[in-house]
C-alpha positions as CSV (number, residue, x, y, z in Angstrom):
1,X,86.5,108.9,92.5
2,X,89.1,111.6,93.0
3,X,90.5,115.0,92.2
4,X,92.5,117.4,92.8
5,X,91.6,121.0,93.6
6,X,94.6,122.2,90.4
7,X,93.3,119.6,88.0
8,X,89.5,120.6,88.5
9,X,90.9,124.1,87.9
10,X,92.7,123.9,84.9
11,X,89.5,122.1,83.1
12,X,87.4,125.1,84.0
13,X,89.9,127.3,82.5
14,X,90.4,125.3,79.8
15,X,86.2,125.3,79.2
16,X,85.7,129.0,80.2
17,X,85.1,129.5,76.6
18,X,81.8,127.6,76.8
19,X,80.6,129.9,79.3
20,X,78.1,129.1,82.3
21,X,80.1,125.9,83.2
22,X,79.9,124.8,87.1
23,X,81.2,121.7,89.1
24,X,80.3,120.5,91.9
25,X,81.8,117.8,93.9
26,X,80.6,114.2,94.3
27,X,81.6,111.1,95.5
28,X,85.6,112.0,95.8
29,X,85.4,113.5,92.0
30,X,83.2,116.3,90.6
31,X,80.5,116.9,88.0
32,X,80.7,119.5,85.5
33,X,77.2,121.3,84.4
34,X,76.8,124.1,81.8
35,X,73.6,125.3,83.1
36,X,71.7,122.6,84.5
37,X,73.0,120.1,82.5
38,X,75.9,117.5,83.4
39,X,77.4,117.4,80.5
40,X,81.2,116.1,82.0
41,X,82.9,114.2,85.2
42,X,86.3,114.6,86.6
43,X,87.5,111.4,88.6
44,X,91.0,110.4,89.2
45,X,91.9,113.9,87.2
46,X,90.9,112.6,84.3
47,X,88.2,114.7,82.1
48,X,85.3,112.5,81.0
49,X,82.6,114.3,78.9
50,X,78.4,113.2,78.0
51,X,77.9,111.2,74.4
52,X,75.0,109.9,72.6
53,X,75.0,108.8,69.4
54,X,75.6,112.1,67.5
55,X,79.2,112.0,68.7
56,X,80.1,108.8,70.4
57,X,82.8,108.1,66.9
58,X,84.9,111.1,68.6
59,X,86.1,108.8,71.3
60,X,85.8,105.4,69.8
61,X,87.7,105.9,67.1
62,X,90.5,107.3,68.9
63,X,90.0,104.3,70.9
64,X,88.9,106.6,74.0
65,X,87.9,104.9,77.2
66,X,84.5,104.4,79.1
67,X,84.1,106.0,82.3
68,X,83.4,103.1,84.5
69,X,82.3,103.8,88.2
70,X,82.7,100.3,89.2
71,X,86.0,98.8,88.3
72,X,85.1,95.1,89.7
73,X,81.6,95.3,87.3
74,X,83.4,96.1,83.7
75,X,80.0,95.1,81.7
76,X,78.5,98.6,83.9
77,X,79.2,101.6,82.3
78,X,78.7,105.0,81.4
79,X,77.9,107.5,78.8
80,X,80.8,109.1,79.8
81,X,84.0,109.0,77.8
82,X,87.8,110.0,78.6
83,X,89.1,113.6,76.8
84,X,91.6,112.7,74.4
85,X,95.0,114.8,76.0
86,X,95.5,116.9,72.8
87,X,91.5,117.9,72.6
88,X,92.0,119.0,76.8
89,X,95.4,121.0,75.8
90,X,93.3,122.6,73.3
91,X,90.9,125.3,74.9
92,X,89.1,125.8,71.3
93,X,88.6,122.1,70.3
94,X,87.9,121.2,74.5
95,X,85.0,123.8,74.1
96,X,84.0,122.4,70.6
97,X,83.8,118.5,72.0
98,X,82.3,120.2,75.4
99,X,79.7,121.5,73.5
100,X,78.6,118.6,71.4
101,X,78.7,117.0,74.8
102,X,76.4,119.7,76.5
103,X,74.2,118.7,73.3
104,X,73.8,115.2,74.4
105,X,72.9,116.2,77.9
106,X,70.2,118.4,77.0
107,X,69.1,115.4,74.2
108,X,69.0,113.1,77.5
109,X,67.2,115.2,79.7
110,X,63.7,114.6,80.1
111,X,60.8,117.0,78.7
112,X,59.0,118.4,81.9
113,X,56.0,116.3,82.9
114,X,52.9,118.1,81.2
115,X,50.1,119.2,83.0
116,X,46.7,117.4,82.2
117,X,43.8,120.2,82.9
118,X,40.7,118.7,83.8
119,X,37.3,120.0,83.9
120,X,35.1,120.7,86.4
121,X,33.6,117.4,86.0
122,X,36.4,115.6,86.7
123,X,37.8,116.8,89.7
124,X,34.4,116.6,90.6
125,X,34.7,113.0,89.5
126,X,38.0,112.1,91.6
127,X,37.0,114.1,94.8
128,X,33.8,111.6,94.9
129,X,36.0,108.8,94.7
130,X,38.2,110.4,97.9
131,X,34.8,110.3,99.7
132,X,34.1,106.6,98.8
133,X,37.5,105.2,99.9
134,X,37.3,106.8,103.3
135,X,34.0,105.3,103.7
């Protein structure tokens, strides 16, 4: 992965309307969050944004590339797909297919682990079994 410092610039500028977009540099390329969620990656200055299934017919039928990392393993790829040049000239439609983009990151990530509350009883339960296994 690569990029240069102008190209990684001009995609910020170009997504500033989306607001609360970061990058942060990886592996010779960089990842683009809005928020916490990495939603696009830069590599070889070529812009490559997040689908699911909600808009993955954005890219394929404009016959859009996968993003893959390892060149010598085609079969391995990505959910990433490469910006079509006229959406990344476009500031408006970039921050229209960014956000449907941003959607499928926040679709992906997973719910926070929920806490189980247990009763008295129980932790009663599991600090009894501590005591055994140390026996």
């Amino acid at each position: 992965m690569a990029v240069s410092s102008d190209y990684l610039d001009y995609v910020r500028d170009q997504l500033s309307g989306l607001g609360g977009v970061t990058s942060r540099r990886m592996f010779g390329g960089a990842g683009l969050y809005c928020d916490e969620f990495f939603f696009a990656l830069v590599d070889n200055d070529t812009l490559y944004l997040r689908v699911n299934d909600s808009n993955r017919a954005d890219f394929t039928s404009r016959a859009m590339g996968q993003f893959r990392p390892y060149p010598e393993s085609p079969q391995l790829s990505t959910t990433y797909y490469e910006t079509p040049a006229d959406v990344l000239e476009d500031a408006a439609a970039l921050v229209a297919w960014a956000r449907r983009s941003v959607a499928a990151a926040m679709a992906a990530a997973k719910p926070a682990a929920k806490t189980v509350r247990r009763g008295r009883s129980a932790g009663r339960a599991s600090a009894k079994r501590r005591r055994e296994r140390e026996r």
